[in-house]
N, C-alpha and C positions, 0 to 999 in steps of 0.2 A: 736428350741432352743438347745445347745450344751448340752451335759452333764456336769453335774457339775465340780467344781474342787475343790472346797472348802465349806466344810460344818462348819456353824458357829450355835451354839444352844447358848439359851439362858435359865439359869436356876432360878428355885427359881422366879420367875414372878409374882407371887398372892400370896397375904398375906396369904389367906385361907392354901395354901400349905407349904409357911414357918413352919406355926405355927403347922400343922399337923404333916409336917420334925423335928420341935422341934429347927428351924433353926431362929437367933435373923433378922430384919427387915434389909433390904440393904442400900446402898445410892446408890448403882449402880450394876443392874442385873449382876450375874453370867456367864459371856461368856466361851465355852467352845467348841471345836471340836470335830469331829466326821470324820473317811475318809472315803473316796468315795468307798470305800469298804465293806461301812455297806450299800449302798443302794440299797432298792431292792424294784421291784415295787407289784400294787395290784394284789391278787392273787399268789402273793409266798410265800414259806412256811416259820415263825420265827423260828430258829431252837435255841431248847434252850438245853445248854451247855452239857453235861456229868457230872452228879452228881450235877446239879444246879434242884432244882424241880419244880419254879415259877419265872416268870419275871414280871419286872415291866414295865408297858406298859403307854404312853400318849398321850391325842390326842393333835394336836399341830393345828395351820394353820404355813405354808411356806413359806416365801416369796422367789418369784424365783427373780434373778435380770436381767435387761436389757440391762445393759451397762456397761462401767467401772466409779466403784464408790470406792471415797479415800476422806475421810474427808469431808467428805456431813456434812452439815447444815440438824435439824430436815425441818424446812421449806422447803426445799428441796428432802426431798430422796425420795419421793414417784413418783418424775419424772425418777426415776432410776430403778423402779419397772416396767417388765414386766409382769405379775400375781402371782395369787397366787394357791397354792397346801396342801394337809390334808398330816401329816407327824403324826408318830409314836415314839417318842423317847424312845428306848427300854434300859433297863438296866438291870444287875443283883445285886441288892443290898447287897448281900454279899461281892461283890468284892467292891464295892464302901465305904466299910467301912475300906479296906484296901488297895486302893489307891491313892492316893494326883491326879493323873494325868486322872483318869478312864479311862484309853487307852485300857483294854479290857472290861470294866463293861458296857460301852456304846460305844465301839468302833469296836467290833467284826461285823463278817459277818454276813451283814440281819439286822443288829440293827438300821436301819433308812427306815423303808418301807416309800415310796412317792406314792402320785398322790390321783386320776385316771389321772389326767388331770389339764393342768396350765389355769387360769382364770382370766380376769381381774375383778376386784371386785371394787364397789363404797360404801360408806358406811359402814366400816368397822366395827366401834363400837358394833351394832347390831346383829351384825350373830354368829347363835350360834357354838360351838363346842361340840361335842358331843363322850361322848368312852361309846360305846358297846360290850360287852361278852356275844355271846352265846345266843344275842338278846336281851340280859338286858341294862339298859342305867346304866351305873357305874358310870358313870363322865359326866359333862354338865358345861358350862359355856359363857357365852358372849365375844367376842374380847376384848370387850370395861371393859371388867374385870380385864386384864393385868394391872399388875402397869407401865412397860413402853410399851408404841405402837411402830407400828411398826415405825414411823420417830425416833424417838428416839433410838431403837436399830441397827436401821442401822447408827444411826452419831455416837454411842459407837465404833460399832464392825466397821467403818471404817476409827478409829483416829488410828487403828493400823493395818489393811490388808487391799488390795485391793481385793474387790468384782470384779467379770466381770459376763458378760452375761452367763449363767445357772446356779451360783454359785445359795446358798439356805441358806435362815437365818430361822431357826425354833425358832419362839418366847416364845416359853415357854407355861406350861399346863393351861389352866383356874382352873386347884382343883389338890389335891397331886395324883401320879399315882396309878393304880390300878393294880390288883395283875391276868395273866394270867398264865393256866398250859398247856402242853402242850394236845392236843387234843382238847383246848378251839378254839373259831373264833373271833376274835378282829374287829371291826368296826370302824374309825374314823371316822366320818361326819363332813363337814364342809357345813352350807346355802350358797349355790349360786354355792358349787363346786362339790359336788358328797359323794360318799363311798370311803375310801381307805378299802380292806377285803383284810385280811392276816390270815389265823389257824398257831397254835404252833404246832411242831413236835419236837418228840425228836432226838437225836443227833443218826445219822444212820440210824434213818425213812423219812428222805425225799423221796419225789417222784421221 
C-alpha cells in the first residue's frame, strides 16, 4: 500500500464528546486535515511542544483507501475501502482555541501515529475502540457509536477531494480526548487490528 497523501479527519463524531467540548449538535461532521507529516508510526515517540505540558490524545479507527474515490455514494464506498488501521488524533488545545485553521494544534510532526497494521474488517458496528495511559483504559467506545459511519464520511469528504490508494480518513473519537503528559504511553486498540503504542517525550528528549 502507498503512503499516504492526504489525510482527512473527521471531528466532533459522538454526541457524548460534543457535549463534553461544550460544542452545540452538527448536521454534518467536522472535516478537517492534517499533513502527511504528522505521521508517524507504532512505537515512535509523540513529542510534545516546548512550553505545551499535556496533549490531547484519541483513539480513532482509520480508514485506509483502495482506489481512487470522488463523490462515492454511501452505498457504495466501502468497495473503495482497502482496510482499516488504529490512528491517534493528537492536538494541543491551547493552540486550538486560537486557531480557526489548527494547522499546528493538530497538524505538527508526530501528531497522527498510525497502524500497527492495515486490516480488512467485516462488521464494523461492534468493535470496540479503546485509549489507554499508562495501562488505564481512559476512553472506550464502540464504532457503531459514531454519529456518522464510515460510508457516510467517505461520500462527505469525497463531494470535495479526491481519495486514492493509501490516503487515510480518521473517523472521529468514540468519547472527548483525553489528557497525555509527556513520559506517559498512550495505547489505541482497535478489535480485529491490534495496539497502536506510542510514549510522549519532551521536545529535545527524543531518542
Amino acid at each position: 500500500m502507498p503512503a499516504p497523501r492526504v489525510l482527512v479527519c473527521a471531528g466532533l463524531n459522538h454526541r457524548d464528546s460534543q457535549r463534553e467540548l461544550g460544542t452545540p449538535d452538527r448536521v454534518e461532521p467536522l472535516l478537517f486535515l492534517k499533513p502527511v507529516s504528522s505521521v508517524i508510526g507504532s512505537g515512535a515517540p509523540i513529542v510534545c511542544p516546548a512550553g505545551i505540558a499535556a496533549l490531547d490524545v484519541s483513539a480513532e479507527l482509520a480508514v485506509v483507501i483502495g482506489r481512487p474515490t470522488r463523490g462515492v455514494a454511501p452505498e457504495a464506498a466501502m468497495a473503495h475501502v482497502a482496510g482499516f488501521t488504529c490512528a491517534n488524533d493528537i492536538a494541543v488545545r491551547e493552540w486550538m482555541r486560537t486557531e480557526e485553521q489548527w494547522f499546528a494544534a493538530k497538524g505538527a510532526d508526530g501528531f497522527c501515529p498510525l497502524g500497527p497494521r492495515i486490516v480488512a474488517l467485516d462488521d464494523l458496528e461492534d468493535r470496540l475502540i479503546t485509549l489507554r495511559i499508562n495501562g488505564e483504559v481512559r476512553r472506550s467506545g464502540a464504532v457503531g457509536d459514531l454519529i456518522w459511519g464510515v460510508p457516510e464520511l467517505l461520500a462527505l469528504a469525497t463531494r470535495h477531494v479526491t481519495l486514492g490508494p493509501g490516503d487515510v480518513l480518521l473517523t472521529g473519537s468514540p468519547a472527548a480526548p483525553a489528557t497525555a503528559r509527556p513520559g506517559d504511553h498512550v495505547e489505541v486498540v482497535v478489535d480485529g487490528i491490534g495496539t497502536l503504542s506510542n510514549s510522549v517525550v519532551r521536545a529535545g528528549e527524543e531518542p
